[in-house]
C-alpha positions in Angstrom: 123.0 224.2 -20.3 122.1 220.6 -20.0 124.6 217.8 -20.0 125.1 216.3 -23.3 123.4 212.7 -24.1 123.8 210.1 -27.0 121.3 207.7 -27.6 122.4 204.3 -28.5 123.1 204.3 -32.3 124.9 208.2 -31.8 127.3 206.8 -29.2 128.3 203.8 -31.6 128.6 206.5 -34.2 130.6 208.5 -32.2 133.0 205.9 -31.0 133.6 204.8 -34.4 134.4 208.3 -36.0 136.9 208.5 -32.8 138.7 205.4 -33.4 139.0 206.2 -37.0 140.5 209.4 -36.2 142.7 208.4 -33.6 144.2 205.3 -36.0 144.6 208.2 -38.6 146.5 210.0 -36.3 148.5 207.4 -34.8 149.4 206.1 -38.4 150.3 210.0 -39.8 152.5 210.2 -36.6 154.4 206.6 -37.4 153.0 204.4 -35.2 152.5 201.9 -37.5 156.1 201.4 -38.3 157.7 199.2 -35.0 161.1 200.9 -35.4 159.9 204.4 -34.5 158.1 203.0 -31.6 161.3 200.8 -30.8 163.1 203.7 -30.6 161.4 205.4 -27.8 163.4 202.6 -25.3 166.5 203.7 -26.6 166.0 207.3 -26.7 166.3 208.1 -30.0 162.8 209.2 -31.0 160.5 210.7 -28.4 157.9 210.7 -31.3 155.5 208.0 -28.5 155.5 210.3 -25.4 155.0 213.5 -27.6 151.9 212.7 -29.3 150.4 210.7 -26.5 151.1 213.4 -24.1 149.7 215.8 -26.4 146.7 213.4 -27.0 146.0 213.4 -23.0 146.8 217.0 -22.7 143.8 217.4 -25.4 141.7 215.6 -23.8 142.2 216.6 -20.3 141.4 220.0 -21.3 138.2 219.1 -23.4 136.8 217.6 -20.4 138.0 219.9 -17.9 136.3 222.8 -19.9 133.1 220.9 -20.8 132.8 220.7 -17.1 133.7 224.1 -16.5 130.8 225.3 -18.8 128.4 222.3 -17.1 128.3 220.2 -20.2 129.6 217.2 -18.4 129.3 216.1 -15.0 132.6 214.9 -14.0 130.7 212.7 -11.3 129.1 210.4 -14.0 132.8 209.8 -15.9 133.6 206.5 -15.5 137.2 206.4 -14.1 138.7 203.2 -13.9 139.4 202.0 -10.2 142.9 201.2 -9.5 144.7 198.5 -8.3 147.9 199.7 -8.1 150.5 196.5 -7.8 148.2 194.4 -10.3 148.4 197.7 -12.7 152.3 197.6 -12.1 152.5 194.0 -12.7 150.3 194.8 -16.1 152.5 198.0 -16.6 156.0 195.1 -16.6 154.4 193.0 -18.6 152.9 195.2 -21.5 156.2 197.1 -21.4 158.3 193.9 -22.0 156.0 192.8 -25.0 156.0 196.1 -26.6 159.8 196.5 -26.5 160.3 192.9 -27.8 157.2 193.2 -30.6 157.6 196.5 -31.1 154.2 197.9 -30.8 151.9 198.1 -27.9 148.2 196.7 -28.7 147.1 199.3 -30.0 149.6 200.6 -32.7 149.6 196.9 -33.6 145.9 197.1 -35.1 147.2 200.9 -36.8 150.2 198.9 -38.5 147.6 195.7 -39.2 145.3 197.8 -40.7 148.3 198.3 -43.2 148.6 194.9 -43.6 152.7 194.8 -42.3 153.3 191.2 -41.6 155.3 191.9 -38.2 152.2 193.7 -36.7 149.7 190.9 -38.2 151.9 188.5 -36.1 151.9 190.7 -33.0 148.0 191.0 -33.1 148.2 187.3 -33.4 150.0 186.8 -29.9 148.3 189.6 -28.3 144.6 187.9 -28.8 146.9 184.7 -27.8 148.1 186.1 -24.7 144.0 187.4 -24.0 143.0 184.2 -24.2 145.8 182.6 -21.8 145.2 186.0 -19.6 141.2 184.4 -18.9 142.1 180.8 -18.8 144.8 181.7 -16.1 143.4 184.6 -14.1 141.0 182.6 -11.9 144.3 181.4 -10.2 145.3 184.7 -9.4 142.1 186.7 -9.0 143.0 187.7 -5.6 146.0 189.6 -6.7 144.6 190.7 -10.1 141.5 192.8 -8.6 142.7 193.5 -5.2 146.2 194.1 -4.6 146.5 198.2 -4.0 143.1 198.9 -4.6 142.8 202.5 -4.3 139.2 203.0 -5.7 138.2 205.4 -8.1 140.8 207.8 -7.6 141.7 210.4 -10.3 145.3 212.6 -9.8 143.9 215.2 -8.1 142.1 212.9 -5.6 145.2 211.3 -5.0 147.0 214.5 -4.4 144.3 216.5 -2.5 144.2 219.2 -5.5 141.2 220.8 -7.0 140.1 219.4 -10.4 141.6 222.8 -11.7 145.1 222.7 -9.8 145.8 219.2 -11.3 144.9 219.9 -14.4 147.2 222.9 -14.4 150.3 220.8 -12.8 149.7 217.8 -16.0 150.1 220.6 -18.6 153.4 221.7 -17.1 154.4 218.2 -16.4 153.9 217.7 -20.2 155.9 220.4 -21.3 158.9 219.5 -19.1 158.3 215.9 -20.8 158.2 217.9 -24.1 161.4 219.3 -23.5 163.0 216.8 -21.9 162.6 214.1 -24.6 164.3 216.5 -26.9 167.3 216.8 -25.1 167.4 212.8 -24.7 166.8 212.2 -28.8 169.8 215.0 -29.0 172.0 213.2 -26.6 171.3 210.0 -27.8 171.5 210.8 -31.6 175.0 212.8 -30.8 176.2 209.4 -29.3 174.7 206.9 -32.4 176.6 210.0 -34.8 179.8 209.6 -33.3 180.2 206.2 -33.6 
């Protein structure tokens, strides 16, 4: 069977019925409400690293099997290279905005979209911090597109496993996450109770 292909106008169209979905899904889950996604730093709702684990998890195994059956050639999916101490640096950053806002940049536009003032002001610093991000970057482009480069380099590259095997080893990682985060919102709610 031949590799499936969008022409321009079909990709756009594509794209678009994605984002819709995944901002419907997002919003159903409570991402648009910066408390429930506050809570995942204290432990108290694992509601984040369940659905986006399940979201990769999905994925993953779309494209794993759509390779599998030779509808996709893993070869011409483009894998962002990584620079690993510029992506940690990133990583620090992001993480310290989205535990003082509240949302990360993209459950900002699902709680926009609601029009909820908090997330209206967030979107309005994220598109702030872009634009100091571009102004600024030429100072530090060194660091930002070299330091760690590792290439394209997906996890089973990176731990000399077959496409298979790795795929395999993020589903159980997922499940241990799965059950982990329930024991930490048990904990953690058991504490807050008994105060």
């Amino acid at each position: 069977m031949a590799p499936l292909t969008f022409d321009g106008t079909m990709l756009w169209i594509v794209n678009l019925l994605i984002g819709i979905g995944f901002g419907f899904t997002l919003e159903r889950a409570g991402f648009g409400d910066s408390r429930k996604l506050a809570a995942q730093f204290y432990f108290r709702d694992m509601t984040v690293l369940k659905v986006m684990f399940t979201s990769i998890i999905t994925a993953m195994f779309v494209v794993h099997w759509a390779w599998r059956l030779g509808w996709v050639d893993l070869s011409l999916l483009w894998v962002n290279p990584t620079y690993l101490y510029s992506a940690i640096a990133g990583g620090l950053i992001l993480g310290f905005g989205f535990i003082i806002g509240g949302y990360c940049p993209g459950t900002s536009l699902v709680a926009a979209a609601t029009l909820k003032i908090d997330a209206l002001f967030f979107l309005g610093g994220v598109l702030l911090g872009i634009f100091v991000f571009g102004q600024a970057v030429p100072k530090f482009w060194d660091f930002y597109q070299l330091a760690g480069d590792m290439g394209r380099i997906t996890i089973g590259d990176w731990l000399g496993l077959s496409t298979t095997t790795a795929t395999f080893l993020v589903a159980l990682l997922a499940v241990f996450m799965f059950w982990g985060g329930e024991q930490l919102e048990k904990a953690f709610n058991r504490d807050r109770g008994a105060r």
